[in-house]
KEDRENPA-220514 format. One line per field, with one value per atom (N, C-alpha, C): x, y, z; residue in one letter; residue number from 1. Coordinates in nm, 4 decimals, always signed. Layout:
BEGIN
c1 = [X,...]
c2 = [Y,...]
c3 = [Z,...]
code = [a,...]
pos = [NUM,...]
***
This chain:
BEGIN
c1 = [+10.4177,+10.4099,+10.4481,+10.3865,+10.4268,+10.5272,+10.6466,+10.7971,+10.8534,+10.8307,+10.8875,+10.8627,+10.7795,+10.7291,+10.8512,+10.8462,+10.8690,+11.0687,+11.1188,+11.2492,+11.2698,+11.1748,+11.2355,+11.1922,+11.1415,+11.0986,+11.2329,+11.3084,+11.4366,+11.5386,+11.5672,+11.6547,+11.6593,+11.5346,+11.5051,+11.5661,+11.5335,+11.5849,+11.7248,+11.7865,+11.8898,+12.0041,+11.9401,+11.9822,+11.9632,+11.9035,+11.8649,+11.9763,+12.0511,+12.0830,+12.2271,+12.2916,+12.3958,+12.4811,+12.3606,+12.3998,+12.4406,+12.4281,+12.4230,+12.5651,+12.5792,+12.6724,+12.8066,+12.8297,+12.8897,+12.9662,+12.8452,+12.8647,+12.9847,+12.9061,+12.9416,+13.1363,+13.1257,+13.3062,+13.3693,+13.2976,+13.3621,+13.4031,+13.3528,+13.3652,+13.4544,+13.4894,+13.5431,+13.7218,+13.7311,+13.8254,+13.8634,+13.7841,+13.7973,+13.9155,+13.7978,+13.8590,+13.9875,+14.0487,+14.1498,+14.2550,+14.2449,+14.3072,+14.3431,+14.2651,+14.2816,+14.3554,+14.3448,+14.4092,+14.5492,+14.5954,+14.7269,+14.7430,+14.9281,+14.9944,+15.0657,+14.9624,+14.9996,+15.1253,+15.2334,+15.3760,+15.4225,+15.3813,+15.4224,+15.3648,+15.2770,+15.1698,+15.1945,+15.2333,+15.2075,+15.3581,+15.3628,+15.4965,+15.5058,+15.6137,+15.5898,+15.5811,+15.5022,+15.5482,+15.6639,+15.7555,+15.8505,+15.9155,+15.9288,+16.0051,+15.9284,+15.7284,+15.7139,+15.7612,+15.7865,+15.8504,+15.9391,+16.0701,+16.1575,+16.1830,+16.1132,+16.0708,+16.0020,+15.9352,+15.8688,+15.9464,+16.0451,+16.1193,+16.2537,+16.3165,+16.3955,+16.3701,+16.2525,+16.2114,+16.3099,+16.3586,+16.4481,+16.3679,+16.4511,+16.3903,+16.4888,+16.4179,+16.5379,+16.5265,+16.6673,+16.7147,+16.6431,+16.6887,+16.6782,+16.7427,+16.6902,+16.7679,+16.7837,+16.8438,+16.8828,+16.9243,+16.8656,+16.9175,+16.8908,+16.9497,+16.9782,+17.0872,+17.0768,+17.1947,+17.2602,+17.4084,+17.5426,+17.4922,+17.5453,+17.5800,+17.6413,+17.7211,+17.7482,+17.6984,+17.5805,+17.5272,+17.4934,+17.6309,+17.6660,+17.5241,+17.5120,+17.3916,+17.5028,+17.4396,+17.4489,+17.3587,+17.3788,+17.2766,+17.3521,+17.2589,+17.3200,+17.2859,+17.2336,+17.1621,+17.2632,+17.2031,+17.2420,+17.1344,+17.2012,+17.0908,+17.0236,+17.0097,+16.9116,+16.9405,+16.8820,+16.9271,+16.7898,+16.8228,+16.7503,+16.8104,+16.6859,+16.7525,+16.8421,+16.9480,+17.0388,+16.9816,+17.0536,+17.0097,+16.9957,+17.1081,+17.0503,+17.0575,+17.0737,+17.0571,+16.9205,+16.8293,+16.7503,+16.7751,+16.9134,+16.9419,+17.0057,+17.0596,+17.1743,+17.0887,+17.0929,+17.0655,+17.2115,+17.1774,+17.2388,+17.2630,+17.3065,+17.3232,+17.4446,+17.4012,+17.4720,+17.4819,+17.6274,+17.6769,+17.6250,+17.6775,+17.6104,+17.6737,+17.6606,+17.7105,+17.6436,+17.7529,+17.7715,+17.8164,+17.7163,+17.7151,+17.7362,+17.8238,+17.8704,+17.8749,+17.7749,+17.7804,+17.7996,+17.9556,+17.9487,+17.8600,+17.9010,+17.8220,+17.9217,+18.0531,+18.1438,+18.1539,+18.0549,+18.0423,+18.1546,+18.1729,+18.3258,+18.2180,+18.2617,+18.1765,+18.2489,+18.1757,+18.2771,+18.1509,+18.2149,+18.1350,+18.2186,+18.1380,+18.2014,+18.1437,+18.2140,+18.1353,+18.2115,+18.1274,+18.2202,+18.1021,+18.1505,+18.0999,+17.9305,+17.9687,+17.8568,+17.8542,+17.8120,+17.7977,+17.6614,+17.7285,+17.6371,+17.5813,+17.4564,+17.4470,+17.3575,+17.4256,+17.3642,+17.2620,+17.1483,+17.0603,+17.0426,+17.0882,+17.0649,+17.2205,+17.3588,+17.4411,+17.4437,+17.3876,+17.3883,+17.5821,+17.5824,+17.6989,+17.7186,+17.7981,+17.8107,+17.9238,+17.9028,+18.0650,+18.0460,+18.1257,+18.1347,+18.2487,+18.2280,+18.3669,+18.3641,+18.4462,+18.4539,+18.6015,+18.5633,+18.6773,+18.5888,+18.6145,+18.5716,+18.6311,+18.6144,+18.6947,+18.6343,+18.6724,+18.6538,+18.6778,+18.6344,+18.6300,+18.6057,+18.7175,+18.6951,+18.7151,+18.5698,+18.6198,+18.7354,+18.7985,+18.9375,+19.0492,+19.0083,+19.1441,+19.1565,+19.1019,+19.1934,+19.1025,+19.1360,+19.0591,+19.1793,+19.1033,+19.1472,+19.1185,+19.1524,+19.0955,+19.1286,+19.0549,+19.0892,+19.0170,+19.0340,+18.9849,+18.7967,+18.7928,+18.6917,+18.6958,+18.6253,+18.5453,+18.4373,+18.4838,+18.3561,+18.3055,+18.1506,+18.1050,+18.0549,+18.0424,+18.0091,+17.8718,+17.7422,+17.6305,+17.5799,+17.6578,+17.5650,+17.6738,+17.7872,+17.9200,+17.9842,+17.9346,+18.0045,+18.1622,+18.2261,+18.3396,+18.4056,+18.4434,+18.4690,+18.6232,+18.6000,+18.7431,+18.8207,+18.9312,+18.9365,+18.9905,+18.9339,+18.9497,+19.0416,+19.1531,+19.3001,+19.4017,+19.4869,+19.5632,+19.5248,+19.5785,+19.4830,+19.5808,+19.5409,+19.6075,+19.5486,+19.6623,+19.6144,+19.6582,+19.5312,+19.5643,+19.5511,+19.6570,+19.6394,+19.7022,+19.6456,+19.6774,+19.8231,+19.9009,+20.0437,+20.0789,+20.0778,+20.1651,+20.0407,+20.1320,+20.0770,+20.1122,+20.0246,+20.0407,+19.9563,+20.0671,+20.0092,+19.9808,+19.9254,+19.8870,+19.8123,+19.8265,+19.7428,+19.6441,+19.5824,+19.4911,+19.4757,+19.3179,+19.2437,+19.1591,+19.1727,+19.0503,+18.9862,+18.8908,+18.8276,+18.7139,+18.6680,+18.5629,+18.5813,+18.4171,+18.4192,+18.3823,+18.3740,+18.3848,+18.2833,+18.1908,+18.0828,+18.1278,+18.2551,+18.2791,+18.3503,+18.3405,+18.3698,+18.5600,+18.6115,+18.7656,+18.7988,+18.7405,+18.7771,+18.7886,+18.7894,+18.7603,+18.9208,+18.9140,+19.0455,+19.0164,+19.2128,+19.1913,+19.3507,+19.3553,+19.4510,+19.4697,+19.6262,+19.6649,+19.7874,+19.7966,+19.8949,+19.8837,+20.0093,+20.0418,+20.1537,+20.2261,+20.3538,+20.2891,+20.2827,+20.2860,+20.3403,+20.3722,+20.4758,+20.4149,+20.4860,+20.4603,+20.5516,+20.4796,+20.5539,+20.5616,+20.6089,+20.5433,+20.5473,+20.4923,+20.4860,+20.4651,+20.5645,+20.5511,+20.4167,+20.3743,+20.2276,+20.3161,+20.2571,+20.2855,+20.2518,+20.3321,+20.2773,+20.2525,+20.2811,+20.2633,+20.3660,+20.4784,+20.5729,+20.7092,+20.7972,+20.9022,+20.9983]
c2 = [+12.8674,+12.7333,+12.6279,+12.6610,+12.5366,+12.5456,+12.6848,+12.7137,+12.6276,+12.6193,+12.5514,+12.3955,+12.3401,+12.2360,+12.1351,+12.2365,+12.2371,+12.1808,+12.3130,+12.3295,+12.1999,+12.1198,+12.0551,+11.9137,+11.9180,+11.7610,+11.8223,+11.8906,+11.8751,+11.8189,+11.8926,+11.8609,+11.7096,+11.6290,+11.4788,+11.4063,+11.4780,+11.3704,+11.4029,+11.4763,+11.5331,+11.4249,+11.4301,+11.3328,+11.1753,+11.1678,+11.0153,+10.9850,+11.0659,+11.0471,+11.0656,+11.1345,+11.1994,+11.0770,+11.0682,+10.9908,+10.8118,+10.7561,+10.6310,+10.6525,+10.7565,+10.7901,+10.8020,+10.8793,+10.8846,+10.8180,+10.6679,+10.5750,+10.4987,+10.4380,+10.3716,+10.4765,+10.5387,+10.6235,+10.5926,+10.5720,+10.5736,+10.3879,+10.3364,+10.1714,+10.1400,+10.2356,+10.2028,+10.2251,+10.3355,+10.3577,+10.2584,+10.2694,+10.1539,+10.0025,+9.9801,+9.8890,+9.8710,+10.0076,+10.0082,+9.9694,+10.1055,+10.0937,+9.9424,+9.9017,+9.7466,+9.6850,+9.6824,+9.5823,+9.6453,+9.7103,+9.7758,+9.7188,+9.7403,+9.7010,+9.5677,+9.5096,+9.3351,+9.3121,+9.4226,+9.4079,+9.3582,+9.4217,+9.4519,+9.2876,+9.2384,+9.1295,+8.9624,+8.9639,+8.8613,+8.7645,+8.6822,+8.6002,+8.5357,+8.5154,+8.4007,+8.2858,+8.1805,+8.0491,+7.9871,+8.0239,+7.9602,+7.9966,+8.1163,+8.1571,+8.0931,+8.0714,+8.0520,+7.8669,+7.8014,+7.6454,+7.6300,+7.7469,+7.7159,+7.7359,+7.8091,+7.8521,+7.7146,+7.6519,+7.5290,+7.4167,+7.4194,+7.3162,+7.3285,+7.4379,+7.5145,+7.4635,+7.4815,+7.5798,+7.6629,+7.8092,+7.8425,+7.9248,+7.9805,+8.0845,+8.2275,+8.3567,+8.4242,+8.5000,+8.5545,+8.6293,+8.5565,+8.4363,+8.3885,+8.3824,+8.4011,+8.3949,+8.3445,+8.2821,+8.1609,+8.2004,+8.1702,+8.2198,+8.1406,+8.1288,+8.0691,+8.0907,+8.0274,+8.0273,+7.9234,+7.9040,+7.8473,+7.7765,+7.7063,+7.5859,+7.7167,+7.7295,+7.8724,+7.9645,+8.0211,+8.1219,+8.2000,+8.2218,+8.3464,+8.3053,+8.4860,+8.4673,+8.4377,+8.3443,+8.3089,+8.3264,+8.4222,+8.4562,+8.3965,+8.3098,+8.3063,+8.3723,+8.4591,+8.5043,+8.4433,+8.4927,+8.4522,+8.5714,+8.5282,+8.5917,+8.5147,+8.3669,+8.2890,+8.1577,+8.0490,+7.9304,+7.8260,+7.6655,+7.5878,+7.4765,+7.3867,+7.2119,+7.1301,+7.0564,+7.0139,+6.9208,+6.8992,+6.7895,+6.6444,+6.6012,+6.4407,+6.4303,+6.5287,+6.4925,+6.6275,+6.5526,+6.6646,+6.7603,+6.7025,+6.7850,+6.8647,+6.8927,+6.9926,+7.1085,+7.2897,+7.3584,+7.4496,+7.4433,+7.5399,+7.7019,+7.7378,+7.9104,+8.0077,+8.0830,+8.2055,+8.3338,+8.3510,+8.4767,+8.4784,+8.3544,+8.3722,+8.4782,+8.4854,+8.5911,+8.5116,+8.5618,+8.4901,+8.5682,+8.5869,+8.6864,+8.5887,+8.5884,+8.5471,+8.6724,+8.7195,+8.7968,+8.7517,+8.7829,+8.6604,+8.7353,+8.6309,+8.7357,+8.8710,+8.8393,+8.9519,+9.1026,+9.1043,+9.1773,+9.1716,+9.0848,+9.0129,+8.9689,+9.0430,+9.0026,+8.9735,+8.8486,+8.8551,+8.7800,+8.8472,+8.8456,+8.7916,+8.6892,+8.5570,+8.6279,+8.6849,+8.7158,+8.5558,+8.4893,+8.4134,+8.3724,+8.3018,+8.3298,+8.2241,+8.1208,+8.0439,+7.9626,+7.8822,+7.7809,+7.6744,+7.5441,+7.4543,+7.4609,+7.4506,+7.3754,+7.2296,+7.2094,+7.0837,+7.0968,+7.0894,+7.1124,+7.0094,+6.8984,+6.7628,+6.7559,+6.8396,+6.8288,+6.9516,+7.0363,+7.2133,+7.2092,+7.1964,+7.2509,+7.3529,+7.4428,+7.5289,+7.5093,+7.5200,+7.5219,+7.6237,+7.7140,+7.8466,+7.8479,+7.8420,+7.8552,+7.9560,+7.9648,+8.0813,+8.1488,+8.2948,+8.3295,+8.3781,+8.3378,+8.3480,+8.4684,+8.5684,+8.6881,+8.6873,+8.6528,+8.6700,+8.8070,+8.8931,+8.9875,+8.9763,+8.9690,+8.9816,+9.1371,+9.1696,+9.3038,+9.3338,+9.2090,+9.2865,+9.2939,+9.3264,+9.3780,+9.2494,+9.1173,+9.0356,+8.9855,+9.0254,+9.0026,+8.9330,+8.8171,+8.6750,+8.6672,+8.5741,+8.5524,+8.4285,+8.3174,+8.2025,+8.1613,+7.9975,+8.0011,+7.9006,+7.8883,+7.8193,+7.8055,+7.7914,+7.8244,+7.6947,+7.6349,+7.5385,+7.6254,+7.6014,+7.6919,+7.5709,+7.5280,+7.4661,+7.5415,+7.5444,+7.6389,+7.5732,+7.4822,+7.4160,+7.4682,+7.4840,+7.5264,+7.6608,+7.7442,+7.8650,+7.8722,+7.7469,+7.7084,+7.7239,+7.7844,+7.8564,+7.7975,+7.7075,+7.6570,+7.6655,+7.6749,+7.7199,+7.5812,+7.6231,+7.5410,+7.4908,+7.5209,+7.5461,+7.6813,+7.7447,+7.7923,+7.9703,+8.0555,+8.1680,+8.2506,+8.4070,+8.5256,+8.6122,+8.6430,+8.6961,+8.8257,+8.9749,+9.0767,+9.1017,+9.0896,+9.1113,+9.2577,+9.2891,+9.4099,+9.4172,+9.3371,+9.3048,+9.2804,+9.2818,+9.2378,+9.1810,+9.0482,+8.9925,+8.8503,+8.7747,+8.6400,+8.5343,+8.3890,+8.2924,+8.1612,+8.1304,+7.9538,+7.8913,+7.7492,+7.6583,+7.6052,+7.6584,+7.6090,+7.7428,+7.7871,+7.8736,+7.8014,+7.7993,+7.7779,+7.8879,+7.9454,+8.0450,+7.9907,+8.0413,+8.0316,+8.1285,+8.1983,+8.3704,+8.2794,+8.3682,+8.3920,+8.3260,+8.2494,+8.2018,+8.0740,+8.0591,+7.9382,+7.9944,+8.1389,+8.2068,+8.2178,+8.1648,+8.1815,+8.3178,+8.3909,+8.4331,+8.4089,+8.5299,+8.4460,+8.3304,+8.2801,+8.1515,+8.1655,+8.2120,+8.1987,+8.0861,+7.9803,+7.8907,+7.9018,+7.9219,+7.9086,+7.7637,+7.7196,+7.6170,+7.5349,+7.4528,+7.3994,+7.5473,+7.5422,+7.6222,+7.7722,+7.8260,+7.9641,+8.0755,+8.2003,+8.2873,+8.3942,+8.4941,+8.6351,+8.7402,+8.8252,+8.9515,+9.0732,+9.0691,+9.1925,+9.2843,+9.3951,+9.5580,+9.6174,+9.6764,+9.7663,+9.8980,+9.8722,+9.9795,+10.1397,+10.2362,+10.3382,+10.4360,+10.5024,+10.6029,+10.7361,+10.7465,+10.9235,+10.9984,+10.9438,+11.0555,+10.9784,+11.0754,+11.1067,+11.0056]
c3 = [+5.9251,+5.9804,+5.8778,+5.7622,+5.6562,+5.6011,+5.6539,+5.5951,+5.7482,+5.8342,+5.9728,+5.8878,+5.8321,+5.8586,+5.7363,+5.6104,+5.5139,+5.5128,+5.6144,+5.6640,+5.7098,+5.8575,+5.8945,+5.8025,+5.7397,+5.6444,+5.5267,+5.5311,+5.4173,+5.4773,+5.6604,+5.7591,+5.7454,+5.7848,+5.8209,+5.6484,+5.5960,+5.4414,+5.4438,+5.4591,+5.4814,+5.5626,+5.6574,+5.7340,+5.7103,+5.6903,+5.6234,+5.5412,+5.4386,+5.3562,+5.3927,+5.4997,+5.5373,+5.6871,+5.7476,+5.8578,+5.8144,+5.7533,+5.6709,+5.6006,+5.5463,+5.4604,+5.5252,+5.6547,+5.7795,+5.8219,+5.8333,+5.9088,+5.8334,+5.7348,+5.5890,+5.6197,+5.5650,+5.5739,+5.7164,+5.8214,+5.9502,+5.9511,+5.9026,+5.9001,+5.8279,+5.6862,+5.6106,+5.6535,+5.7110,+5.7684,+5.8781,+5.9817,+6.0655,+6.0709,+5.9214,+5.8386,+5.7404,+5.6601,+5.6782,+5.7837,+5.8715,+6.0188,+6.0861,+6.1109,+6.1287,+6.0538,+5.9048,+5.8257,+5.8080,+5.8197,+5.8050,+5.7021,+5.6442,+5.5614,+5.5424,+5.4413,+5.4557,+5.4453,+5.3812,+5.3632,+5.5130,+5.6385,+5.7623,+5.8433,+5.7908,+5.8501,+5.7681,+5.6366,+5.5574,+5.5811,+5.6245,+5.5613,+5.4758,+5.3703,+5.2542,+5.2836,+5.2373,+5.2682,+5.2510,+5.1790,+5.1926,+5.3057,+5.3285,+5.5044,+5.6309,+5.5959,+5.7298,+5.7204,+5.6132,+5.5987,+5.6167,+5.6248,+5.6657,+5.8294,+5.8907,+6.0218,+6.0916,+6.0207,+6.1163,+6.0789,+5.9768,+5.9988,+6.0380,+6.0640,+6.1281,+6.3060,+6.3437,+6.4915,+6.5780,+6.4767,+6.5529,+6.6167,+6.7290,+6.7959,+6.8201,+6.8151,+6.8399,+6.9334,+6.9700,+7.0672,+7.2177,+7.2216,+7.3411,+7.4481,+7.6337,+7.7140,+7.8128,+7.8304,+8.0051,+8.0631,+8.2061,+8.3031,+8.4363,+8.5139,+8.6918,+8.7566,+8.8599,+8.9804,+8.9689,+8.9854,+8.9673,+9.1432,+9.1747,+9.2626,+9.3527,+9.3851,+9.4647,+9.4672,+9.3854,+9.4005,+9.3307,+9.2241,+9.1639,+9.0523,+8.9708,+8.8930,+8.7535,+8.6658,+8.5207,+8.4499,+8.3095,+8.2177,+8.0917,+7.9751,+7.8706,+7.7211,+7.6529,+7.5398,+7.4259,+7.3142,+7.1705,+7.0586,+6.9670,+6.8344,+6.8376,+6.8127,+6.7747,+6.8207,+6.8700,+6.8547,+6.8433,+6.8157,+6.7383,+6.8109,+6.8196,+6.8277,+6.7789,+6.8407,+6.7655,+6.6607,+6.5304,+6.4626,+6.4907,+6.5971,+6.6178,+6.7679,+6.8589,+7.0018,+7.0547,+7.0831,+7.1405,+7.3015,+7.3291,+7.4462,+7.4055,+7.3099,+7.2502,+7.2269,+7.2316,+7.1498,+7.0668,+6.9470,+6.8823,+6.9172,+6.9039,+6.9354,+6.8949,+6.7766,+6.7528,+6.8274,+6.8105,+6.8402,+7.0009,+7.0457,+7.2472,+7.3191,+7.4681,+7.5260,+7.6546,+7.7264,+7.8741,+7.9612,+8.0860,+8.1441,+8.3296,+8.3807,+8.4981,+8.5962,+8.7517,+8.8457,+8.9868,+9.0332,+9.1732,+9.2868,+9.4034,+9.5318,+9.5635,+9.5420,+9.6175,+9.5048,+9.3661,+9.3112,+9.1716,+9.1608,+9.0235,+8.9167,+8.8154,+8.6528,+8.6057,+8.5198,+8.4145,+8.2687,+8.1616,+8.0526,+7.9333,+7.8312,+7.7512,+7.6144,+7.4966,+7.3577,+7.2748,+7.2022,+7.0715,+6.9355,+6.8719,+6.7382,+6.7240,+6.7746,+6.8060,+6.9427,+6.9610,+7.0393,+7.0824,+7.1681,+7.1868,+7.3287,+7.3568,+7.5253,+7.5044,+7.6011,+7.6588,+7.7418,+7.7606,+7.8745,+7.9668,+7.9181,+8.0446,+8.0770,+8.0387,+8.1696,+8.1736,+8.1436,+8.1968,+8.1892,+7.9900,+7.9519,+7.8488,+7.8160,+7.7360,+7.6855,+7.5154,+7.4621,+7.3885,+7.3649,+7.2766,+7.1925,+7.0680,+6.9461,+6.8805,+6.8134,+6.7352,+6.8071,+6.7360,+6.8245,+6.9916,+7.0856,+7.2271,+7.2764,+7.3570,+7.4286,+7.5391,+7.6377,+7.7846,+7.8836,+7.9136,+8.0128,+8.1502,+8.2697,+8.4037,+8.4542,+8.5695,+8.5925,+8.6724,+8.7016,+8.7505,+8.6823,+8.5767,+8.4883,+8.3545,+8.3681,+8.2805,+8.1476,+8.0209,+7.8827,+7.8587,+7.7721,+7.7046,+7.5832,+7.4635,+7.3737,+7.3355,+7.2898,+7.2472,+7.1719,+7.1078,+6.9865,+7.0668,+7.1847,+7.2362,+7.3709,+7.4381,+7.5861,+7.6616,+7.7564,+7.7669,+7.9454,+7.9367,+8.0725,+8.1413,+8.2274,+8.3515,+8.4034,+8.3508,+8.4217,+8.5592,+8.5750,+8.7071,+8.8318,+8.7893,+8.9105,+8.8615,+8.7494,+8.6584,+8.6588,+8.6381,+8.6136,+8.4459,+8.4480,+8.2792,+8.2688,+8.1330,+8.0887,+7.9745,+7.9609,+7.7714,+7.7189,+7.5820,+7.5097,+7.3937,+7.4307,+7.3938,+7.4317,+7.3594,+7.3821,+7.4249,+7.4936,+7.5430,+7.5140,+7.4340,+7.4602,+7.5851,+7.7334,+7.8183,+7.8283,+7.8841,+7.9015,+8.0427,+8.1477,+8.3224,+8.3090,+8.4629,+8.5173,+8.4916,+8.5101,+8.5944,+8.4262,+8.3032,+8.1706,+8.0982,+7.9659,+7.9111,+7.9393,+7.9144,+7.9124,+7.8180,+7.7873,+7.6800,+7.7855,+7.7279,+7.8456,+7.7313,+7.7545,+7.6606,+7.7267,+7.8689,+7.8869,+8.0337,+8.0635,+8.1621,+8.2463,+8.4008,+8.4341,+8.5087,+8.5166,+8.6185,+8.6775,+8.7844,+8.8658,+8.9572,+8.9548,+9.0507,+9.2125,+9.3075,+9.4335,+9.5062,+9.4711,+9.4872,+9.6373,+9.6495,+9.7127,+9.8311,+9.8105,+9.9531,+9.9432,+9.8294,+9.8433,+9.7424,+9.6640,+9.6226,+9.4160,+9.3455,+9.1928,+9.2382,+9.1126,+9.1009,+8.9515,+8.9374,+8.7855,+8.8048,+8.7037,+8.7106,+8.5760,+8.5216,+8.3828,+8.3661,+8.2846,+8.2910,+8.1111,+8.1134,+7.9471,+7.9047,+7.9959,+7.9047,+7.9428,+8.0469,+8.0523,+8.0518,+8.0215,+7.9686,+8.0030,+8.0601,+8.1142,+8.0747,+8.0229,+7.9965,+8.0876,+8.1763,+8.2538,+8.2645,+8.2727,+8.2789,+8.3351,+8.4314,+8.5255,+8.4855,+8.6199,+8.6023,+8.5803,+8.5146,+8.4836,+8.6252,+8.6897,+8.8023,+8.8114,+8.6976,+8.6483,+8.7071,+8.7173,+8.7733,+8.6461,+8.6496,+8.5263,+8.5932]
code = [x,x,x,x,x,x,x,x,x,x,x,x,x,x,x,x,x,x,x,x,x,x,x,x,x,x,x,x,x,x,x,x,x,x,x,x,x,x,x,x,x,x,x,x,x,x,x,x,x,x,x,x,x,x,x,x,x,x,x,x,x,x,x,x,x,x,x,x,x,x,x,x,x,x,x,x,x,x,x,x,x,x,x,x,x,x,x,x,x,x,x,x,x,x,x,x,x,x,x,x,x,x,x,x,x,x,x,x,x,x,x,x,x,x,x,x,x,x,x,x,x,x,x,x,x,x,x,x,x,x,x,x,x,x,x,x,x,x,x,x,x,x,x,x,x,x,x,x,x,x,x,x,x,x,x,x,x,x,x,x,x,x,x,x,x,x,x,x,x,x,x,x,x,x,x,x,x,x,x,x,x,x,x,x,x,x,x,x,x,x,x,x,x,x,x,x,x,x,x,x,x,x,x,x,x,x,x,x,x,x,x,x,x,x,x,x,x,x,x,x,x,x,x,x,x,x,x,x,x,x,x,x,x,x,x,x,x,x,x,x,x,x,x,x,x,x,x,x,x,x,x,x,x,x,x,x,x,x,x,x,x,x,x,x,x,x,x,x,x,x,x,x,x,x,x,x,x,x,x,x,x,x,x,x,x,x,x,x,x,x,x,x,x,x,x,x,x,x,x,x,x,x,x,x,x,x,x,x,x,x,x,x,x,x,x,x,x,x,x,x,x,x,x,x,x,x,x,x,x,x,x,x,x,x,x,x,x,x,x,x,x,x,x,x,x,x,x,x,x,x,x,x,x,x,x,x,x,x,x,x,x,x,x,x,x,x,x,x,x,x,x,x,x,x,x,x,x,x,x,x,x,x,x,x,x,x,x,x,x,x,x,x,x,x,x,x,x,x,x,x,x,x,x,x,x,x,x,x,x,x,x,x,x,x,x,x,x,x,x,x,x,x,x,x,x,x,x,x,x,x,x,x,x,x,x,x,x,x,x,x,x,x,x,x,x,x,x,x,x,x,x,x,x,x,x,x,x,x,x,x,x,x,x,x,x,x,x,x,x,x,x,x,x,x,x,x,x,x,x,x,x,x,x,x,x,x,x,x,x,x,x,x,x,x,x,x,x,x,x,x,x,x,x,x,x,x,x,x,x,x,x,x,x,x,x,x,x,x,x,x,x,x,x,x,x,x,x,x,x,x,x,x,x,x,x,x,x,x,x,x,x,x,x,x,x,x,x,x,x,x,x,x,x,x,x,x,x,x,x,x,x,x,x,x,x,x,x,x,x,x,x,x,x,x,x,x,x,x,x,x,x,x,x,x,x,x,x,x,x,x,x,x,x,x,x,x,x,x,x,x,x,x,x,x,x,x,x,x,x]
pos = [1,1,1,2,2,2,3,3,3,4,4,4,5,5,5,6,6,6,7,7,7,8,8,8,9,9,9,10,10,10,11,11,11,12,12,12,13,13,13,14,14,14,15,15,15,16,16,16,17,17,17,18,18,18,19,19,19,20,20,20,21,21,21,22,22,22,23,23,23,24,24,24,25,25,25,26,26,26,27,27,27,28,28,28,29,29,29,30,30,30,31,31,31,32,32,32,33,33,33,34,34,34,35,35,35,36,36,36,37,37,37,38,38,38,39,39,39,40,40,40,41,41,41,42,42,42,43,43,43,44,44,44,45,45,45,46,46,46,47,47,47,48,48,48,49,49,49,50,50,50,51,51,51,52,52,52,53,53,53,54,54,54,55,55,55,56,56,56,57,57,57,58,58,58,59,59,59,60,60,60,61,61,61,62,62,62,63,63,63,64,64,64,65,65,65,66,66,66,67,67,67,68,68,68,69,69,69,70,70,70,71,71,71,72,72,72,73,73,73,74,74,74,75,75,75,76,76,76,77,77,77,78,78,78,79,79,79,80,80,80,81,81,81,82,82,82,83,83,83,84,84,84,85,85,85,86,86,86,87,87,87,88,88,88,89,89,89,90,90,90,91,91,91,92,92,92,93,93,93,94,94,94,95,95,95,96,96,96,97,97,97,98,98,98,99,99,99,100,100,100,101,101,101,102,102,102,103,103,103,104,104,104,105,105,105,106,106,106,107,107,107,108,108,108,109,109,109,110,110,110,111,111,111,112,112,112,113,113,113,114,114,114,115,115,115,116,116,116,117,117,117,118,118,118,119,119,119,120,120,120,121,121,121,122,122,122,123,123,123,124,124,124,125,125,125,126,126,126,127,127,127,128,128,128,129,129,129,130,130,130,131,131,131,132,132,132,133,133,133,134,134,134,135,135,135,136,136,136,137,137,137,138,138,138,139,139,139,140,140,140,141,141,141,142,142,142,143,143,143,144,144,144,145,145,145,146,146,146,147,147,147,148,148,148,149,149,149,150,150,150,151,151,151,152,152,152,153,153,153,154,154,154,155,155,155,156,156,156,157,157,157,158,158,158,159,159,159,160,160,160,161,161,161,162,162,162,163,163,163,164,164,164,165,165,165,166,166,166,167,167,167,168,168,168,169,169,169,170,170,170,171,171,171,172,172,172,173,173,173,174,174,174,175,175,175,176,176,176,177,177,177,178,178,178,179,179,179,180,180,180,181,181,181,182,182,182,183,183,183,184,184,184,185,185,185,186,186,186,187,187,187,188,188,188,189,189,189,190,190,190,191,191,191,192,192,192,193,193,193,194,194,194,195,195,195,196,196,196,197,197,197,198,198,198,199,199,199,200,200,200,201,201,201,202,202,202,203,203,203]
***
């Protein structure tokens, strides 16, 4: 009886001493866990000062319906408030994504660009490359978008790739199908066509 008694008064200190101890390691971990790696968590002040006086934001994306219908999306890497007009935003490396109702895409890559948000305008510079899915890639040195009518205009002189050849124009206008006529692409300022008979696979 006094080896039972003996056993369990070692068990109880045992524990006293073990369970506390447990705990204490289970918290401690805990507490790691939580705090992760300040490398992953900390910003410098000088980056988060240039960030609040910056206020850029990144990988941002716009989006609505064109006056006809069609859907307009605009993204970028990053963009920021203009410096002296607060309707302006800044925006790198944009991308412009035009989907009509009759199923006609067409998609805008260029190097930067501006919008206007109080006339829902887009200008894109850089070098601009335009893609329509029916066959016709462009490239020019700038692009202005119309987001309220998705009326896409260039902004000087255009290298064109059509189904039907090649072609130069000093000035593009497009607008997709939204108006029930069909896309409308209008080239004009000295236009020039090269044309190339489609290939038919026979000798």
């Amino acid at each position: 009886m006094s080896r039972d008694i003996s056993l369990h008064t070692q068990v109880v200190g045992w524990l006293r001493i073990l369970l506390p101890l447990g705990a204490l390691i289970l918290l401690s971990t805990l507490f790691l866990i939580a705090r992760g790696d300040p490398a992953e968590t900390e910003i410098p002040f000088a980056q988060i000062d240039a960030v609040a006086d910056e206020q850029r934001i990144g990988a941002p994306r716009f989006t609505g319906l064109t006056d006809t219908g069609d859907s307009i999306a605009l993204t970028a890497t990053s963009a920021q408030p203009g410096a002296t007009d607060p309707d302006l935003v800044d925006v790198t490396r944009p991308r412009l994504a035009l989907d009509g109702l009759d199923g006609t895409s067409l998609r805008v890559t260029a190097g930067n660009g501006t919008m206007n948000t109080a006339a829902q305008q887009a200008t894109l510079t850089g070098l601009a490359r335009l893609d329509l899915s029916t066959g016709y890639a462009m490239e020019t040195a700038g692009l202005n978008a119309d987001l309220a009518t998705g009326v896409i205009t260039s902004d000087g002189a255009l290298a064109i790739k059509a189904p039907y050849g090649d072609l130069t124009a000093g000035q593009a206008r497009i607008q997709l199908s939204g108006n029930g006529q069909g896309t409308q692409l209008q080239f004009s300022d000295g236009v020039r066509l090269v044309f190339v008979p489609q290939q038919t696979g026979e000798e």
